[in-house]
PDB file with SEQRES, HELIX, SHEET and CRYST1 records, atoms N, CA, C and O in Angstrom:
SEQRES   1 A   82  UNK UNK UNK UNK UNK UNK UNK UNK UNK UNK UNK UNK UNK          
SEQRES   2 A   82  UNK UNK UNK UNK UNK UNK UNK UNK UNK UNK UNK UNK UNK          
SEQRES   3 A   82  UNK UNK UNK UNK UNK UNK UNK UNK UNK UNK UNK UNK UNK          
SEQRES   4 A   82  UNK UNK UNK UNK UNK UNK UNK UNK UNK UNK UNK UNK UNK          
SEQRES   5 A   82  UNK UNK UNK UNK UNK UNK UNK UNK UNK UNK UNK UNK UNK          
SEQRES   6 A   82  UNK UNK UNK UNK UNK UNK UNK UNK UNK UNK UNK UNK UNK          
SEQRES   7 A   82  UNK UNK UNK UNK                                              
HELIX    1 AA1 UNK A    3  UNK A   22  1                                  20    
HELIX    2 AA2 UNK A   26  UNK A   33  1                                   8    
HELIX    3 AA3 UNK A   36  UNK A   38  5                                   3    
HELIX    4 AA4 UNK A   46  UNK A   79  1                                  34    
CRYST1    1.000    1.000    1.000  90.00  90.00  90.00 P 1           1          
ATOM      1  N   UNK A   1     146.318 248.669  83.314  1.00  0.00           N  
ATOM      2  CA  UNK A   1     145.835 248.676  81.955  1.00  0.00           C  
ATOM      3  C   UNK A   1     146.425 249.902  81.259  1.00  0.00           C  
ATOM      4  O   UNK A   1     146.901 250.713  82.054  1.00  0.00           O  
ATOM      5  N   UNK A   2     146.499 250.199  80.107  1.00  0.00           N  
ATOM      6  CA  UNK A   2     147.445 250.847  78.870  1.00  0.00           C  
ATOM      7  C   UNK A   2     145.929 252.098  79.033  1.00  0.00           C  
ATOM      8  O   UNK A   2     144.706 252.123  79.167  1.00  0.00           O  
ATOM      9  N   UNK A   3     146.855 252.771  78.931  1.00  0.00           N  
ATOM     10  CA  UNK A   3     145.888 253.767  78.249  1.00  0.00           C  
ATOM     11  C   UNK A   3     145.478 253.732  76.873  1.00  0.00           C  
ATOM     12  O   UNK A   3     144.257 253.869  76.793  1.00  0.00           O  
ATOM     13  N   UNK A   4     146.103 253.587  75.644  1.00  0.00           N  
ATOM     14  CA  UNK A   4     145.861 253.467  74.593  1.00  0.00           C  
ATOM     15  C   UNK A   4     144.343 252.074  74.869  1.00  0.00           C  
ATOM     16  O   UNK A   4     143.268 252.205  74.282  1.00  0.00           O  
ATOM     17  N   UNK A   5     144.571 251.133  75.632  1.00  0.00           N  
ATOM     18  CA  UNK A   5     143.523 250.056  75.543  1.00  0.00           C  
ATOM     19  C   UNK A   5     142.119 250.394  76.518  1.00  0.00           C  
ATOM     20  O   UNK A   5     141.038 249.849  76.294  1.00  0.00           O  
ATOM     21  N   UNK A   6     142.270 251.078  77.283  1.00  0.00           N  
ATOM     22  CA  UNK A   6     141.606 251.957  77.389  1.00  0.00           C  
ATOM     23  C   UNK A   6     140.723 253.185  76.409  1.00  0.00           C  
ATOM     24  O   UNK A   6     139.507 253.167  76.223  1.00  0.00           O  
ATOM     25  N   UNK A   7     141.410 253.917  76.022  1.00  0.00           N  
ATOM     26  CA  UNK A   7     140.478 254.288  74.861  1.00  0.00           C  
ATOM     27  C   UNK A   7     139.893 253.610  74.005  1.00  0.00           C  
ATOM     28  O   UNK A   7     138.747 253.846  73.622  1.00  0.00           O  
ATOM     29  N   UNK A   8     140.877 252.341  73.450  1.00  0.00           N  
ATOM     30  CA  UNK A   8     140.037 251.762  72.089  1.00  0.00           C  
ATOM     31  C   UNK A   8     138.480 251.232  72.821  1.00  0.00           C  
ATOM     32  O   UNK A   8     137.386 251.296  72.261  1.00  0.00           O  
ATOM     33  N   UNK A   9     138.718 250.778  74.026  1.00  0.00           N  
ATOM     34  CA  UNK A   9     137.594 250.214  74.864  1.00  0.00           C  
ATOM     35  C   UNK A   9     136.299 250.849  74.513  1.00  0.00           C  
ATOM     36  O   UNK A   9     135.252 250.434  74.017  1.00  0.00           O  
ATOM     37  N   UNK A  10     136.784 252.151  74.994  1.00  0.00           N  
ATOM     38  CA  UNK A  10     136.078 253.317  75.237  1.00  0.00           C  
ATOM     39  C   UNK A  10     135.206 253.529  74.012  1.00  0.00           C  
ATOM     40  O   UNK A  10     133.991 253.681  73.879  1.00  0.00           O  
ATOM     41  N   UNK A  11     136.245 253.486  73.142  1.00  0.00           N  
ATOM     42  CA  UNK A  11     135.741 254.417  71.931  1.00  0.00           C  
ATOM     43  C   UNK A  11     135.145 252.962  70.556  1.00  0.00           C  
ATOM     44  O   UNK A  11     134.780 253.154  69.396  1.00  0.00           O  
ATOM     45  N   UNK A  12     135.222 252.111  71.039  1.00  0.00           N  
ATOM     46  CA  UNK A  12     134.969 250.994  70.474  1.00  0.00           C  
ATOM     47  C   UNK A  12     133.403 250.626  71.041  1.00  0.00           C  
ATOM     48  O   UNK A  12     132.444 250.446  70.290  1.00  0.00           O  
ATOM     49  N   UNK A  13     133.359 250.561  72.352  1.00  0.00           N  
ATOM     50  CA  UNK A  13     131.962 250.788  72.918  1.00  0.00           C  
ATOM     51  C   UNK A  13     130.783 251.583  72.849  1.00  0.00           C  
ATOM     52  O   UNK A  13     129.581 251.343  72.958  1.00  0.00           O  
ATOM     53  N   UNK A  14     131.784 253.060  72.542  1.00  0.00           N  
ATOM     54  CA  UNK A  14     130.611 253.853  72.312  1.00  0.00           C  
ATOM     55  C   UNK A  14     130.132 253.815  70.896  1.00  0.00           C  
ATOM     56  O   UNK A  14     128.996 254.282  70.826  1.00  0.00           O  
ATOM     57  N   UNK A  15     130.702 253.338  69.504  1.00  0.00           N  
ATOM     58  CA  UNK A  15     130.415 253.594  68.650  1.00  0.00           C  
ATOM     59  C   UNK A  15     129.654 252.010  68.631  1.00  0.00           C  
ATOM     60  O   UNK A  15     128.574 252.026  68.041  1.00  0.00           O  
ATOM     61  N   UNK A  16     129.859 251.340  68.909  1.00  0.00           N  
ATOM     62  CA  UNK A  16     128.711 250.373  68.967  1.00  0.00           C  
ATOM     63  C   UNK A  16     127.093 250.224  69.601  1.00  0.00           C  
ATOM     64  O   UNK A  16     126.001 249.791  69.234  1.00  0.00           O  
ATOM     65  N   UNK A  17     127.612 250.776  70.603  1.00  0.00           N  
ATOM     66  CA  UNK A  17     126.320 251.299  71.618  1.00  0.00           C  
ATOM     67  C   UNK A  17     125.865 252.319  70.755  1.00  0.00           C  
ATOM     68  O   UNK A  17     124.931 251.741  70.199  1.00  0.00           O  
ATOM     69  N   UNK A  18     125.911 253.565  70.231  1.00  0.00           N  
ATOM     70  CA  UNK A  18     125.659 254.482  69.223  1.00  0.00           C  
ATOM     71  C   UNK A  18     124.835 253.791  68.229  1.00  0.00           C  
ATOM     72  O   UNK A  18     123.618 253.960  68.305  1.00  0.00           O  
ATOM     73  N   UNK A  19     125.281 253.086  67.369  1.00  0.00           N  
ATOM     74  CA  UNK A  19     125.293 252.632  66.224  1.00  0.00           C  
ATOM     75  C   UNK A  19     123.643 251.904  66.568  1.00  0.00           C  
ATOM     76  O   UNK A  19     122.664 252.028  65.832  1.00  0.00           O  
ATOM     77  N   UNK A  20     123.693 251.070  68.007  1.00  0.00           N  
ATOM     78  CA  UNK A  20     122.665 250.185  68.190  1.00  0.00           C  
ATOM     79  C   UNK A  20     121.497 251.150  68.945  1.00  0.00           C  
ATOM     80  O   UNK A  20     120.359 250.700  69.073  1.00  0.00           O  
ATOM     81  N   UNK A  21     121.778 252.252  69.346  1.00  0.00           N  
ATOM     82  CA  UNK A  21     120.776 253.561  69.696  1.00  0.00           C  
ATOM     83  C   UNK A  21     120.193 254.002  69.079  1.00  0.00           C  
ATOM     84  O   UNK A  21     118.984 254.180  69.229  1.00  0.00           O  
ATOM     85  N   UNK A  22     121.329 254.556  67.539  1.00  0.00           N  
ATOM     86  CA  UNK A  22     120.352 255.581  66.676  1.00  0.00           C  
ATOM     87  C   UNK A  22     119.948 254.995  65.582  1.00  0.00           C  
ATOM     88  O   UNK A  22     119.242 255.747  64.910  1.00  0.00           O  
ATOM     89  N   UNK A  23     120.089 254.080  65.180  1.00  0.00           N  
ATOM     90  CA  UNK A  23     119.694 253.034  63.849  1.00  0.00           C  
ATOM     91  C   UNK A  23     118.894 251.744  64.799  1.00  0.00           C  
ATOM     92  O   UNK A  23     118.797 251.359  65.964  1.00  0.00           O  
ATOM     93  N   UNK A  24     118.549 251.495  63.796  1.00  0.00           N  
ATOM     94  CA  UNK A  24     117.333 250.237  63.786  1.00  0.00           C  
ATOM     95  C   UNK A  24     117.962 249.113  63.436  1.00  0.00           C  
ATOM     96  O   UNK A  24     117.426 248.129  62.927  1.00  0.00           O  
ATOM     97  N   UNK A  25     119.270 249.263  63.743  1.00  0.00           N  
ATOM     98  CA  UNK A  25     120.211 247.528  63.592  1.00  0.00           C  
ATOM     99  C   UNK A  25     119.590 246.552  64.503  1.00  0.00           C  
ATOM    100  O   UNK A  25     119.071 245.460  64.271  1.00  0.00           O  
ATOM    101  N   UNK A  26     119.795 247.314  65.772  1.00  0.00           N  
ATOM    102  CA  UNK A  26     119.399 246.414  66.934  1.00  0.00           C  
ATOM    103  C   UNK A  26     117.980 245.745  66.880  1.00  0.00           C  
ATOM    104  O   UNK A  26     117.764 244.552  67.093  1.00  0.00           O  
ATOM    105  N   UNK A  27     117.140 246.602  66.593  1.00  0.00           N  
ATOM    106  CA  UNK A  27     115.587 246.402  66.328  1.00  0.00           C  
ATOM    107  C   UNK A  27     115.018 245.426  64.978  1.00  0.00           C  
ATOM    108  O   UNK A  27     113.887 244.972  64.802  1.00  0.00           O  
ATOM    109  N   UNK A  28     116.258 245.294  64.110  1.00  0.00           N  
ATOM    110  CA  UNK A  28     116.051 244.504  62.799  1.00  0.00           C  
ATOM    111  C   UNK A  28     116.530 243.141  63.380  1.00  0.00           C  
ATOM    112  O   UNK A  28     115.920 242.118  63.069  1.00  0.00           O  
ATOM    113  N   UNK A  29     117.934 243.082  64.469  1.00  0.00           N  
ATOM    114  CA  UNK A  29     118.383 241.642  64.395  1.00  0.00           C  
ATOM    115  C   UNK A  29     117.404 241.058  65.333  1.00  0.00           C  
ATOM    116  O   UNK A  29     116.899 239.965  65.077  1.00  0.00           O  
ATOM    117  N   UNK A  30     117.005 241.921  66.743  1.00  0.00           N  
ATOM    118  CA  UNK A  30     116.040 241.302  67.752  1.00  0.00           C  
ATOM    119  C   UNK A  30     114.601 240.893  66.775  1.00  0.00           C  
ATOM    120  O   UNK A  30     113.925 240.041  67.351  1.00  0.00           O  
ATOM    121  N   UNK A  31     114.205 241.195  65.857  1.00  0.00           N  
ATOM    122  CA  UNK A  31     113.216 241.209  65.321  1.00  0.00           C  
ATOM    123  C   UNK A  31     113.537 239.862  64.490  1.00  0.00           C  
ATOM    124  O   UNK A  31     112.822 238.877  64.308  1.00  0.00           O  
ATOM    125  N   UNK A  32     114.688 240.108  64.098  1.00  0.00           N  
ATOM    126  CA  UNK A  32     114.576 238.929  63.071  1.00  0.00           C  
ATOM    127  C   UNK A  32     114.725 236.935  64.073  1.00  0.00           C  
ATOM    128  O   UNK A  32     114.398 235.763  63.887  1.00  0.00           O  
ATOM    129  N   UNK A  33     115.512 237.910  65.194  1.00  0.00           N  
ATOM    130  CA  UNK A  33     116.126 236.512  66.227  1.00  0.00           C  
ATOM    131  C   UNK A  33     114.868 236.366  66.903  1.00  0.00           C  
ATOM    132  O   UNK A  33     114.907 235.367  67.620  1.00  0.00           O  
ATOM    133  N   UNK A  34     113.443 237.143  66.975  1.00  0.00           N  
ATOM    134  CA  UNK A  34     112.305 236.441  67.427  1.00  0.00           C  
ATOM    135  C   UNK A  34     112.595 236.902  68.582  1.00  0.00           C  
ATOM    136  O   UNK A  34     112.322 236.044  69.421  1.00  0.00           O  
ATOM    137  N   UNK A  35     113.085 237.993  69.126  1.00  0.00           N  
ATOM    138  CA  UNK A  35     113.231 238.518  70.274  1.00  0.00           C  
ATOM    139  C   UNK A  35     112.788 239.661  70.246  1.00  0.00           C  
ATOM    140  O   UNK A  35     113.478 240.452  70.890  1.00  0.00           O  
ATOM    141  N   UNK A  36     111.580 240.242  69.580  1.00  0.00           N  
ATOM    142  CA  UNK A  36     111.030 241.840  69.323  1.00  0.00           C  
ATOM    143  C   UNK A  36     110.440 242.061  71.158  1.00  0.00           C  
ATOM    144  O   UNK A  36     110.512 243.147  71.732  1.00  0.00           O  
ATOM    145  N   UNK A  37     109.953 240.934  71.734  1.00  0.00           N  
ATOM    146  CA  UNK A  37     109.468 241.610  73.162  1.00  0.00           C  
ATOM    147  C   UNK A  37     110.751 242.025  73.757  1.00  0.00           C  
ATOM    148  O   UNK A  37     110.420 242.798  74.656  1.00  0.00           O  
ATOM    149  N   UNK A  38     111.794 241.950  73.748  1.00  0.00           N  
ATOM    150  CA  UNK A  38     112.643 242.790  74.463  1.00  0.00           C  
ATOM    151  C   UNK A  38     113.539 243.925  73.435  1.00  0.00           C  
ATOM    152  O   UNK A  38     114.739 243.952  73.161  1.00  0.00           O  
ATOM    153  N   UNK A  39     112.686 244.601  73.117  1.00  0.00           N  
ATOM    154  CA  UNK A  39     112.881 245.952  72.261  1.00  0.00           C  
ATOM    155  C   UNK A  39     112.510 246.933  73.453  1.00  0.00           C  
ATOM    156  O   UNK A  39     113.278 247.832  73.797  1.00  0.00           O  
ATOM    157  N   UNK A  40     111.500 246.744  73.955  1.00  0.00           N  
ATOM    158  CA  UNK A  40     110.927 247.744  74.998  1.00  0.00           C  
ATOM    159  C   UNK A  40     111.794 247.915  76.109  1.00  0.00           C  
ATOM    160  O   UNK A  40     111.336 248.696  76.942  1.00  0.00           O  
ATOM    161  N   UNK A  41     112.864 247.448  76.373  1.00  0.00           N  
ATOM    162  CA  UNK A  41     114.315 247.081  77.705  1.00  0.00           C  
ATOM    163  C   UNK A  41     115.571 247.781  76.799  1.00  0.00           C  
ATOM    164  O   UNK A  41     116.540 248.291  77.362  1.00  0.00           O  
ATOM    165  N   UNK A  42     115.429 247.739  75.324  1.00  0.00           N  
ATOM    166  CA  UNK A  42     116.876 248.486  75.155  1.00  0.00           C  
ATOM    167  C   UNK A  42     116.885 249.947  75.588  1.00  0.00           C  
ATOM    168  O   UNK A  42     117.889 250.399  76.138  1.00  0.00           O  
ATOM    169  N   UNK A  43     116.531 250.199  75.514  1.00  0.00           N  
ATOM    170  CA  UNK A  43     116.622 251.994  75.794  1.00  0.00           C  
ATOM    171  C   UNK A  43     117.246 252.171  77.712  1.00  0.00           C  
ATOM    172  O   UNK A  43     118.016 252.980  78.231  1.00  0.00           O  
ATOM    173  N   UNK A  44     116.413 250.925  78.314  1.00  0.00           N  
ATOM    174  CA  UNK A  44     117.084 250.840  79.721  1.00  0.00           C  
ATOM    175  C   UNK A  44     119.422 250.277  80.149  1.00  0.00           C  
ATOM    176  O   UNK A  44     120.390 250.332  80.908  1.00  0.00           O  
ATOM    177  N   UNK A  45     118.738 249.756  78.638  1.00  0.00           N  
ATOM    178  CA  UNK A  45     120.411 249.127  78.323  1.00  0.00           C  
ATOM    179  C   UNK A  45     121.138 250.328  77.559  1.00  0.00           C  
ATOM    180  O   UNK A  45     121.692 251.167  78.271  1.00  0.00           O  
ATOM    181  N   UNK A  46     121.173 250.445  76.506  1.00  0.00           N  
ATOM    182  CA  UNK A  46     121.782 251.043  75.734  1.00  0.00           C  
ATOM    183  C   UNK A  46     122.304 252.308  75.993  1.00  0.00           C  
ATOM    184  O   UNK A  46     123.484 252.605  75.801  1.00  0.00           O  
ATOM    185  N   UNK A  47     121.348 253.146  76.475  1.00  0.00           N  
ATOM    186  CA  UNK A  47     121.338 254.579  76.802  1.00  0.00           C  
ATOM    187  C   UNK A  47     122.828 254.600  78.040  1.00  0.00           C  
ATOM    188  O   UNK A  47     123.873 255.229  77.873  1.00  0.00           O  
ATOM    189  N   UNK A  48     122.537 253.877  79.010  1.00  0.00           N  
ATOM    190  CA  UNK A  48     123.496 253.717  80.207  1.00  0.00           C  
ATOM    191  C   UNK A  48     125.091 253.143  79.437  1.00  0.00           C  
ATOM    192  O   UNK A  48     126.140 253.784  79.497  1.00  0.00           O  
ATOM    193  N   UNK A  49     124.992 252.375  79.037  1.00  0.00           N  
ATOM    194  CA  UNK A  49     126.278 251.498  77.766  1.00  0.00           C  
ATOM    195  C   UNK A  49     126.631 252.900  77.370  1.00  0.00           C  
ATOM    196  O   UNK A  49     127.327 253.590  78.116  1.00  0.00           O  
ATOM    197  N   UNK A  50     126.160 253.366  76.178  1.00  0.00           N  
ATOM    198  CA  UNK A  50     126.596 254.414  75.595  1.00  0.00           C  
ATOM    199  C   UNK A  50     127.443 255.590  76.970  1.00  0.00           C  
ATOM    200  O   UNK A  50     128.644 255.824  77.105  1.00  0.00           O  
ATOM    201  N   UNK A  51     126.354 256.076  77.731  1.00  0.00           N  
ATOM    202  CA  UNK A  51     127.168 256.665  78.688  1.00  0.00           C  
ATOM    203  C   UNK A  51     128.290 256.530  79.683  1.00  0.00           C  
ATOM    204  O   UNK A  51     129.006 257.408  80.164  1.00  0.00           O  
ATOM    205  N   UNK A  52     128.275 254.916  79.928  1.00  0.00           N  
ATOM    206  CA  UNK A  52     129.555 254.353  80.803  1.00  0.00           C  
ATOM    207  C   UNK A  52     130.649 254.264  79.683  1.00  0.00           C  
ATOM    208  O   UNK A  52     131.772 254.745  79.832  1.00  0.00           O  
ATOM    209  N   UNK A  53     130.219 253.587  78.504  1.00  0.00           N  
ATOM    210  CA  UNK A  53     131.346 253.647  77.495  1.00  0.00           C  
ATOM    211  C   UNK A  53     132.122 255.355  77.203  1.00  0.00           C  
ATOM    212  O   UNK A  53     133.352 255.368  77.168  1.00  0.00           O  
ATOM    213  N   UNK A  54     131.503 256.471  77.043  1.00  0.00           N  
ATOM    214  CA  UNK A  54     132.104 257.240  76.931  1.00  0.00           C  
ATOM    215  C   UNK A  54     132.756 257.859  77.739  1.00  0.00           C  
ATOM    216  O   UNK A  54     133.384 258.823  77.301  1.00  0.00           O  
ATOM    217  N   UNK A  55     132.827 257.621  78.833  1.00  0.00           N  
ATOM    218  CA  UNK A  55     133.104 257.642  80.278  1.00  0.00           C  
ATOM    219  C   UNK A  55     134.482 257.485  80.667  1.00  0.00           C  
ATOM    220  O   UNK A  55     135.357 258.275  81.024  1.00  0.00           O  
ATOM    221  N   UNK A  56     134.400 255.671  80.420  1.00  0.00           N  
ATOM    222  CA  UNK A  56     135.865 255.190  79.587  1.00  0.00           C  
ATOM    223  C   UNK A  56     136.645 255.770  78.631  1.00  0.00           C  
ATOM    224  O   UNK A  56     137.844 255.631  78.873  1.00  0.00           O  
ATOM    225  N   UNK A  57     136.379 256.410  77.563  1.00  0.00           N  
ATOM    226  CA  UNK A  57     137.314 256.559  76.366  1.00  0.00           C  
ATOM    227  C   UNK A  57     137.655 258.352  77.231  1.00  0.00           C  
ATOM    228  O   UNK A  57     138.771 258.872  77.217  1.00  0.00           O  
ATOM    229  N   UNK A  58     136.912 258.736  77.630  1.00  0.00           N  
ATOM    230  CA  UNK A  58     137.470 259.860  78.370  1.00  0.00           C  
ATOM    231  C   UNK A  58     138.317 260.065  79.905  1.00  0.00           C  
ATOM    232  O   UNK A  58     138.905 261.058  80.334  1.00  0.00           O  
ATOM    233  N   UNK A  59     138.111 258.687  80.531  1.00  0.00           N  
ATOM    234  CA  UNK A  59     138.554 258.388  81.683  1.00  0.00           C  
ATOM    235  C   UNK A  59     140.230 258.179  80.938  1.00  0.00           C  
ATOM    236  O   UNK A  59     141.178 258.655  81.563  1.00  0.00           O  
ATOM    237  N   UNK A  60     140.459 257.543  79.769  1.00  0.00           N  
ATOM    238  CA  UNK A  60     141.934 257.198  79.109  1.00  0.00           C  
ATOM    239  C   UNK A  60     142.654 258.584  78.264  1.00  0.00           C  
ATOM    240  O   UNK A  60     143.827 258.677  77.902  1.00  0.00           O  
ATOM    241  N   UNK A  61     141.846 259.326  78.136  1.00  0.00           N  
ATOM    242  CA  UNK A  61     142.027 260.835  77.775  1.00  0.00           C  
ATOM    243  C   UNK A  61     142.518 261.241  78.785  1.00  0.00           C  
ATOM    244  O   UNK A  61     143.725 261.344  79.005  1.00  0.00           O  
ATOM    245  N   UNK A  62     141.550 261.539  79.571  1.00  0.00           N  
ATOM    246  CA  UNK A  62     142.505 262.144  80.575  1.00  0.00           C  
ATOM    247  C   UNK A  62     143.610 261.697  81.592  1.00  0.00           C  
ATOM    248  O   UNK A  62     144.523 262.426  81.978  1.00  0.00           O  
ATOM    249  N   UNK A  63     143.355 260.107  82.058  1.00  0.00           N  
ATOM    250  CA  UNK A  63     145.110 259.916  82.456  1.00  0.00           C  
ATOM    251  C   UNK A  63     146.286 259.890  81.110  1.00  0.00           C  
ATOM    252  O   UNK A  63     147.464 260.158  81.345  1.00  0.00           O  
ATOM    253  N   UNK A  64     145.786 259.517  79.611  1.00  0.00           N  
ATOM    254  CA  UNK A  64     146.812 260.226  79.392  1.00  0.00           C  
ATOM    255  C   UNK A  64     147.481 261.553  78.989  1.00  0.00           C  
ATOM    256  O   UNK A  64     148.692 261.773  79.016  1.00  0.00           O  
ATOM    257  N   UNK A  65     146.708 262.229  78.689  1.00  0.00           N  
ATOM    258  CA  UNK A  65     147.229 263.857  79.363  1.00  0.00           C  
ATOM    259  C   UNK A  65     147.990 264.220  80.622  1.00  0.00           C  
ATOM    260  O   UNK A  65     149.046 264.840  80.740  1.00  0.00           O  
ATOM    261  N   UNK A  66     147.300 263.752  81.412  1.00  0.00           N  
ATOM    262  CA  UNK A  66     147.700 263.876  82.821  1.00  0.00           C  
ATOM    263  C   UNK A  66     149.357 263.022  82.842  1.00  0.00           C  
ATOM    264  O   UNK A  66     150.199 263.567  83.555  1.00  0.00           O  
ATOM    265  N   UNK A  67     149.813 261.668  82.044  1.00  0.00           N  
ATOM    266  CA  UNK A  67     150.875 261.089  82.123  1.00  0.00           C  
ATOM    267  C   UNK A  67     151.415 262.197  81.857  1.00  0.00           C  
ATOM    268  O   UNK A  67     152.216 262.651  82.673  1.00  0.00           O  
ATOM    269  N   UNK A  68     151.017 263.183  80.219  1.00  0.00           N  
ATOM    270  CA  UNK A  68     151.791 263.775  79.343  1.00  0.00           C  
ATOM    271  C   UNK A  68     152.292 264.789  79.874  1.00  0.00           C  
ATOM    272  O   UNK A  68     153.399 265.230  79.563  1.00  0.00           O  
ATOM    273  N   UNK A  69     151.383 265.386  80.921  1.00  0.00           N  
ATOM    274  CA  UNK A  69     151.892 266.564  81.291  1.00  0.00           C  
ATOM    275  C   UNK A  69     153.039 266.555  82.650  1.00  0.00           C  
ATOM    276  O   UNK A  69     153.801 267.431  83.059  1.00  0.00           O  
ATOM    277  N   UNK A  70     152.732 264.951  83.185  1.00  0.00           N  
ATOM    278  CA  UNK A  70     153.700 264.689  84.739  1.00  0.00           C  
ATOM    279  C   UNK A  70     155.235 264.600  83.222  1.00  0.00           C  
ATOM    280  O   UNK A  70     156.216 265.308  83.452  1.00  0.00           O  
ATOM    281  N   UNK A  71     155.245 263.848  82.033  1.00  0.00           N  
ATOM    282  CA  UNK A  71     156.489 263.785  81.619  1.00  0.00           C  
ATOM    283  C   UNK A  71     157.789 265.000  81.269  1.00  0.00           C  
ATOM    284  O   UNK A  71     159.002 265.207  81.292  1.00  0.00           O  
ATOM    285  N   UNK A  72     156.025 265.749  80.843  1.00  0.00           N  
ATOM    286  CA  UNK A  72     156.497 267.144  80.096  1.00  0.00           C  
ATOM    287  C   UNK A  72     157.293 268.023  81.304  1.00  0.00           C  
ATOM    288  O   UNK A  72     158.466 268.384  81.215  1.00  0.00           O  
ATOM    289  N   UNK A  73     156.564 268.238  82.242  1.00  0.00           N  
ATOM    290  CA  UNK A  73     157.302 269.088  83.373  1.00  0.00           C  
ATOM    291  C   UNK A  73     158.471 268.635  84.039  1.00  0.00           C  
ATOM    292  O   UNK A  73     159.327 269.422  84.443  1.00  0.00           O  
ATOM    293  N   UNK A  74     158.568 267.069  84.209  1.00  0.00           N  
ATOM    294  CA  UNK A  74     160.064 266.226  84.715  1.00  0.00           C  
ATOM    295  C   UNK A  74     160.967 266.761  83.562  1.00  0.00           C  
ATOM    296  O   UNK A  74     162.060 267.274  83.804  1.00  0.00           O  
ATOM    297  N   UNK A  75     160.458 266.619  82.267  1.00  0.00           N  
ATOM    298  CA  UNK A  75     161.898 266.887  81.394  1.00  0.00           C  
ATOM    299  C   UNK A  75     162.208 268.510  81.501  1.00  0.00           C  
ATOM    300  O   UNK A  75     163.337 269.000  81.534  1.00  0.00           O  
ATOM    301  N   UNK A  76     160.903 269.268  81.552  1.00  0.00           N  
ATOM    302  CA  UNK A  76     161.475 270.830  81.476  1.00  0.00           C  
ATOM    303  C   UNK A  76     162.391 271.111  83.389  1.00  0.00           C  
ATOM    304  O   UNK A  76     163.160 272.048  83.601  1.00  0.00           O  
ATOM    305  N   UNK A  77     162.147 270.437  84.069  1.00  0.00           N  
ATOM    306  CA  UNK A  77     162.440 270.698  85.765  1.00  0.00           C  
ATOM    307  C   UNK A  77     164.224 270.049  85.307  1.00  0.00           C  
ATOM    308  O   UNK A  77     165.159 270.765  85.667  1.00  0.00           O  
ATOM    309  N   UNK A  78     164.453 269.129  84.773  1.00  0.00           N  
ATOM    310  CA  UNK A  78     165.944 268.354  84.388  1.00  0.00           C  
ATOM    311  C   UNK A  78     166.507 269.325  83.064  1.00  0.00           C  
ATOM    312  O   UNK A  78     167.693 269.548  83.307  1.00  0.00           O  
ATOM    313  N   UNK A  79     166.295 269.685  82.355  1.00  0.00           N  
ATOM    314  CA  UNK A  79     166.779 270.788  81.531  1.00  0.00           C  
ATOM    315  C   UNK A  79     167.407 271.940  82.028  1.00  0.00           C  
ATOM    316  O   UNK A  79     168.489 272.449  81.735  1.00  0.00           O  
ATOM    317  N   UNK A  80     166.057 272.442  83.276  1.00  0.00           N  
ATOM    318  CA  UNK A  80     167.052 273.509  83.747  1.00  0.00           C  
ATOM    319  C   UNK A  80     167.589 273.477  84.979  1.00  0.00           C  
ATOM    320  O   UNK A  80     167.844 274.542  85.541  1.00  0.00           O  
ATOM    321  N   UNK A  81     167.913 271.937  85.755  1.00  0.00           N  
ATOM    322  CA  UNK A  81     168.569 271.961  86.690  1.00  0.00           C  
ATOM    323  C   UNK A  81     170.179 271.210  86.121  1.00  0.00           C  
ATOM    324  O   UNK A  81     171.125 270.952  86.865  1.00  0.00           O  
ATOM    325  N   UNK A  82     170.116 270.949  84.443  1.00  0.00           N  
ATOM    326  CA  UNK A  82     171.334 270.878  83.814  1.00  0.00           C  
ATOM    327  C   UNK A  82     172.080 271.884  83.606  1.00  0.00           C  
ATOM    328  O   UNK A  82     173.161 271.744  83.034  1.00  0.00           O  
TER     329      UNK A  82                                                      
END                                                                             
């Protein structure tokens, strides 16, 4: 998998999971879909989502740094063995 698709994952997840944590979106649509008894279970969902999602968008941070820096040192190691 891409690193770039990796982050969007990441960072696409967490701002959704976010969004459905700190606002009352989630609590307006379950409410409206006649599903208010399982309001009392998001916090068991969401909270964990939010944290595995950011997890991800930082798990793609850092392999690509880590690519950036294996590229960066191959080109400076070939520069000065030119």
């Amino acid at each position: 998998m891409k690193d770039a698709t990796i982050i969007k994952t990441g960072a696409i997840g967490t701002v959704i999971a976010a969004i459905c944590c700190f606002t009352p979106v989630l609590v307006i649509l379950f409410g409206i879909a006649g599903l208010a008894a399982w309001l009392g279970w998001l916090d068991y969902v969401l909270l964990p989502a939010l944290a595995v999602f950011a997890g991800i968008a930082v798990f793609g941070l850092w392999r690509r740094q880590r690519v950036a820096a294996c590229c960066e040192t191959d080109t400076k190691a070939t520069k000065e063995n030119t």
